[in-house]
Each structure stands twice: as structure tokens, then as C-alpha cells.
C-alpha positions as CSV (number, residue, x, y, z in Angstrom):
1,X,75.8,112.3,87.4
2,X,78.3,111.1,85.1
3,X,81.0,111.6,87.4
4,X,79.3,109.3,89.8
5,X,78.7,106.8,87.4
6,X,82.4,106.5,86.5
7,X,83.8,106.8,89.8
8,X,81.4,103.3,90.9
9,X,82.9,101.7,87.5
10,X,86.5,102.5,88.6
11,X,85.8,100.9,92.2
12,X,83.9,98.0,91.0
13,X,87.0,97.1,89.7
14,X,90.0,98.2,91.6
15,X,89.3,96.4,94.8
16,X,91.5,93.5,96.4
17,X,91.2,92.2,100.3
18,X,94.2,92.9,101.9
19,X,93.7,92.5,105.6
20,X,90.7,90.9,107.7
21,X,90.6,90.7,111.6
22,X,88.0,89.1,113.3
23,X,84.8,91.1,112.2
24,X,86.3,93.1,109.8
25,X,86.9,92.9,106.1
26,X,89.4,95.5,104.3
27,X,89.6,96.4,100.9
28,X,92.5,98.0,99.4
29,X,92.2,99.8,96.3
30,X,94.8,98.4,93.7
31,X,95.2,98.0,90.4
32,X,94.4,101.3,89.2
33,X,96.3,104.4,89.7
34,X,93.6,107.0,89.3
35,X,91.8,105.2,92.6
36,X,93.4,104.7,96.0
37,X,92.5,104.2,99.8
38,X,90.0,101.7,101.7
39,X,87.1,100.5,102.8
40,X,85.8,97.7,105.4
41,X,82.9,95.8,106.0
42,X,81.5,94.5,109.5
43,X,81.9,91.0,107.8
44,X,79.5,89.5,110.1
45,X,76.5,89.0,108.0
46,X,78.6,88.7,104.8
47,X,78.3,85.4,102.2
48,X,80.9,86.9,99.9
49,X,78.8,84.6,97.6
50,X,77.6,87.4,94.8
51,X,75.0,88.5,96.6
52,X,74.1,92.1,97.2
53,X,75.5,92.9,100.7
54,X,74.0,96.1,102.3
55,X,76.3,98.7,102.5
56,X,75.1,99.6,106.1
57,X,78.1,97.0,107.1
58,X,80.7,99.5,105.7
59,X,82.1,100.7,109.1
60,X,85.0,103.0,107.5
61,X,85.6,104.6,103.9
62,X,88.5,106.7,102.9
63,X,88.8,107.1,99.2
64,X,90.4,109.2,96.4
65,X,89.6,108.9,93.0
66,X,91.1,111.2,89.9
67,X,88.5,111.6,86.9
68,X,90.5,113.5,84.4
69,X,91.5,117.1,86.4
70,X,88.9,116.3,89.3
71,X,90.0,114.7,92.5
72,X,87.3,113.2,94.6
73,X,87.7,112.3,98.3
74,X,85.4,110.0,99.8
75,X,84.2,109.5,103.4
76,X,81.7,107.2,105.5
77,X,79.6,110.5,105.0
78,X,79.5,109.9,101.6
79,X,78.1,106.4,101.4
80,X,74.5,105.5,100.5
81,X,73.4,103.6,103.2
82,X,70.2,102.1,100.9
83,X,72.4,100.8,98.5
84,X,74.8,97.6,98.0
85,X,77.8,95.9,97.1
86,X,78.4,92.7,95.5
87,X,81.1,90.8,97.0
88,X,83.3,87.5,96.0
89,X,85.4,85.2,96.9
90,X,88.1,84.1,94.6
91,X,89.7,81.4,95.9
92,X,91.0,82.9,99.4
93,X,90.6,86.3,98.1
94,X,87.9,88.3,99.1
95,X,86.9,90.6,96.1
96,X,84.2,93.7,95.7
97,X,83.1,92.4,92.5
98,X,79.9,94.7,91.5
99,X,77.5,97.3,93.1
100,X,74.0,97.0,93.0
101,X,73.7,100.7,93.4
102,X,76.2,103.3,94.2
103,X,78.7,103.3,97.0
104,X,79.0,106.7,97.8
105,X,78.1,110.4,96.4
106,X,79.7,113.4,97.1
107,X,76.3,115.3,96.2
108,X,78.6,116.8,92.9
């Protein structure tokens, strides 16, 4: 549980936009050397306007995040579906900014 807890803190906020194409929003993890990989969002239902965007429109997830001596590897398996993410825009930069919920579990 605690685990889980940290590993949402570190991806709330290590998350930049890098790429879009049409219909798809990517995040990038940056920032934050302990967290690294992607996700994207079927961006379109998205406002990017701080709302809490369901994260049924994640359509891939490939991350890995160090806590301490533990490495964690994320898939789309691993994401709560009931759940969601707050998203931002910051000027022309597309930002996960908060979750209301988790992102994903491992089940550890």
C-alpha cells in the first residue's frame, strides 16, 4: 500500500507531453530519474482543463519506477480502469498534473 502510494506521487509529478498525433496524447516521464517510460491517452474526449479524465482513454502504459531497492514495471494490465487522471495544459504543454485515484497497481 505504501508502495502504491509513492509510486502515484512520483508520476503525478514527473510527466511532460512530448509527442501527440491526431488522437493520441503521449507522456514522457522526465524529471525524475527514479521514474521512466510512457503513457498515452485516446485524447478524444480530453479538456486538459483539470478535470478528472477517466483513465479508460489510456490506450498504452509502459512504466518503470525505482522505490529504494524495488523496481516496478508497469503495463496497460496494471491500470485501474475506474480510476482517473487530472490533466493540464500549461501554455502549449500538455501536463498530467494529479490523479484522482490511482493509475495503476501491480497487486504488490
Amino acid at each position: 500500500m505504501r508502495k502504491r502510494a509513492i509510486v502515484l506521487a512520483m508520476l503525478v509529478l514527473a510527466f511532460v507531453s512530448t509527442s501527440a498525433t491526431a488522437g493520441t496524447l503521449r507522456f514522457e516521464a522526465v524529471g525524475n530519474a527514479n521514474v521512466s517510460g510512457y503513457l498515452e491517452f485516446d485524447d478524444t474526449n480530453l479538456t486538459l482543463d483539470g478535470s478528472c479524465e477517466s483513465n479508460d482513454y489510456i490506450t498504452a502504459l509502459d512504466l518503470r519506477v525505482v522505490v529504494g531497492q524495488d523496481v516496478i514495471n508497469f503495463t496497460l494490465a496494471d491500470m485501474v480502469t475506474d480510476d482517473n487522471t487530472v490533466l493540464i495544459r500549461v501554455g502549449n504543454v500538455p501536463m498530467i498534473f494529479n490523479g484522482c485515484g490511482d493509475l495503476a497497481f501491480t497487486g504488490v
